[in-house]
N, C-alpha and C positions, 0 to 999 in steps of 0.2 A: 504494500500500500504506500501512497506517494504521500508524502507530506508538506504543508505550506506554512510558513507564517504570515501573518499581516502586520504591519506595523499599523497603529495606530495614536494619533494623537490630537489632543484638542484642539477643537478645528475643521475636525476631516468632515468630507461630504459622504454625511451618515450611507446614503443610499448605496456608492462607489463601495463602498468597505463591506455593507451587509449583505448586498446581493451577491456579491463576488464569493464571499464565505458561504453564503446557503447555496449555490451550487456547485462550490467543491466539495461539500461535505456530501450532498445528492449524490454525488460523484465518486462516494467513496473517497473522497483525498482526507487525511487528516489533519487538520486546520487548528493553529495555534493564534487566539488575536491576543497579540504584545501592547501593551500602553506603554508608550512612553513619556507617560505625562507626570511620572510620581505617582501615581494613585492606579488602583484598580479599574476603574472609574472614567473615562475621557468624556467629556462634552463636545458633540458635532458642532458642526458650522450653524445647524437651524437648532438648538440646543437641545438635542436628542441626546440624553444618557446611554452612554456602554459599557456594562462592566466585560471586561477583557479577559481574557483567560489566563493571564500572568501579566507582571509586570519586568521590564526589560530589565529591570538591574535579577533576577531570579529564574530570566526564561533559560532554556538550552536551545540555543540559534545554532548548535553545529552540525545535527542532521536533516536538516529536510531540505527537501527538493527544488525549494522555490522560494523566495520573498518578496511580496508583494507590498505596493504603497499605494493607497487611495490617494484622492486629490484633495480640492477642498481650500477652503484658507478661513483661517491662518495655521489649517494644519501641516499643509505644502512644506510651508515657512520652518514648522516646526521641526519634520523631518530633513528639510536641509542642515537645521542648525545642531542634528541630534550626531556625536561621532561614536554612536552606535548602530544608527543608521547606518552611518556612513560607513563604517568598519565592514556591516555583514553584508551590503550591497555587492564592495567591492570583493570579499573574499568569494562569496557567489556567484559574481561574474567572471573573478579570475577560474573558478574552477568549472564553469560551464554549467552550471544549475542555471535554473531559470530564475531572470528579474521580469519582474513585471510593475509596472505602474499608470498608473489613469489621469486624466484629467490634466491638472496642474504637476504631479506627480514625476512626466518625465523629466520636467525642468531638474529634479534633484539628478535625475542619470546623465543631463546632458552636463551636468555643473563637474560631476565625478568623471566627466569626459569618454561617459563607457558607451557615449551615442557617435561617436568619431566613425564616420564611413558607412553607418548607417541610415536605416530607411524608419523612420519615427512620425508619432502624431501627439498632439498636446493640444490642451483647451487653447481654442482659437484665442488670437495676441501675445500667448507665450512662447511662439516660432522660435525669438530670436535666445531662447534658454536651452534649446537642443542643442548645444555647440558641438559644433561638425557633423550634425547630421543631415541628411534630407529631409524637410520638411515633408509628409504627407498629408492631404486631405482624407485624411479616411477616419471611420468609429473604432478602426484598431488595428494595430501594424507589428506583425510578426518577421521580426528579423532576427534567425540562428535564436541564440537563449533567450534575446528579450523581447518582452511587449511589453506596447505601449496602445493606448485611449484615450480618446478624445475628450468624455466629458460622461456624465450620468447617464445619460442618452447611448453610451455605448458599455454599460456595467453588465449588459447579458451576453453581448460578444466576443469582452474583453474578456468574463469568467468562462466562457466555451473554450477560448481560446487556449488559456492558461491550462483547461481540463485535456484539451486535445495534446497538448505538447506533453504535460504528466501520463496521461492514463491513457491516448489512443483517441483516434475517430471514430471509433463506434462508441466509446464511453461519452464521449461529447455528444454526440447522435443521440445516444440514449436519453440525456440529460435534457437536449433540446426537445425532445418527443417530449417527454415524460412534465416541461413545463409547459407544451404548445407555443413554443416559442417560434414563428412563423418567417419570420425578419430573412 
């Protein structure tokens, strides 16, 4: 079984981070959401409470398969300034596990410079935070380990996507039947 973490922190766009987790878990993935806020506890962007499943100073980031970052602000912000973010991004990127991030989110992988040469998307106006990558217009953009999304509007895509690359196209297949997801 594939495992994911989320970072999560005060801020984020509730939706981006909850849908993405309720279909990897559909999915069979096992889903760990990290606060990195100090508390158990994060508050969204529309102040929707989450209690987390651990707190980052307690989680164990060294086995799963994937780390993901919802968007959102000033949770974006947050996860830029976090160097625990920043640490488990890159150690996941250098070892070819999957990154994934949404919305405002890639801004943090194009800042760590792991968007260089690639094909990326990010909530429209934040182009110029991919550094060095290709901007794309798309709801979500799978290049080698990472994906990235566009915006809330693309949280059922972006977590098919994330499912296809851990678990297989028919697991993703499955996942989309099983929500009527038509798109």
């Amino acid at each position: 079984m594939s495992k994911a973490i989320f970072f999560f922190a005060d801020g984020l766009e509730e939706c981006e981070g909850l849908i993405a987790v309720d279909l990897l878990r559909r999915a069979g993935i096992e889903v760990q959401t990290v606060s990195i806020s100090g508390a158990a506890q994060v508050t969204g962007a529309h102040n929707i409470a989450i209690r987390c499943d651990a707190m980052a100073e307690s989680a164990d980031l060294s086995d799963a398969d994937a780390v993901i970052l919802p968007g959102g602000m000033p949770g974006t912000t947050h996860l830029a300034e976090s160097e625990l973010v920043r640490r488990t991004v890159l150690d996941y990127a250098a070892r070819g596990k999957i990154v994934a991030a949404i919305c405002a989110a890639p801004s943090v992988l194009g800042k760590l410079g792991l968007l260089q040469g690639r094909r990326a998307t990010v909530y429209p106006g934040f182009e110029d935070a991919l550094t060095g990558a290709s901007a794309v217009d798309a709801e979500t953009v799978v290049d080698g380990n990472i994906i990235t999304a566009c915006a809330l509007g693309a949280a059922i895509p972006f977590a098919l996507a994330v499912i296809a690359k851990l678990e297989g196209d028919a697991c993703a297949a499955r996942v989309r039947s099983e929500i009527v997801y038509r798109h």
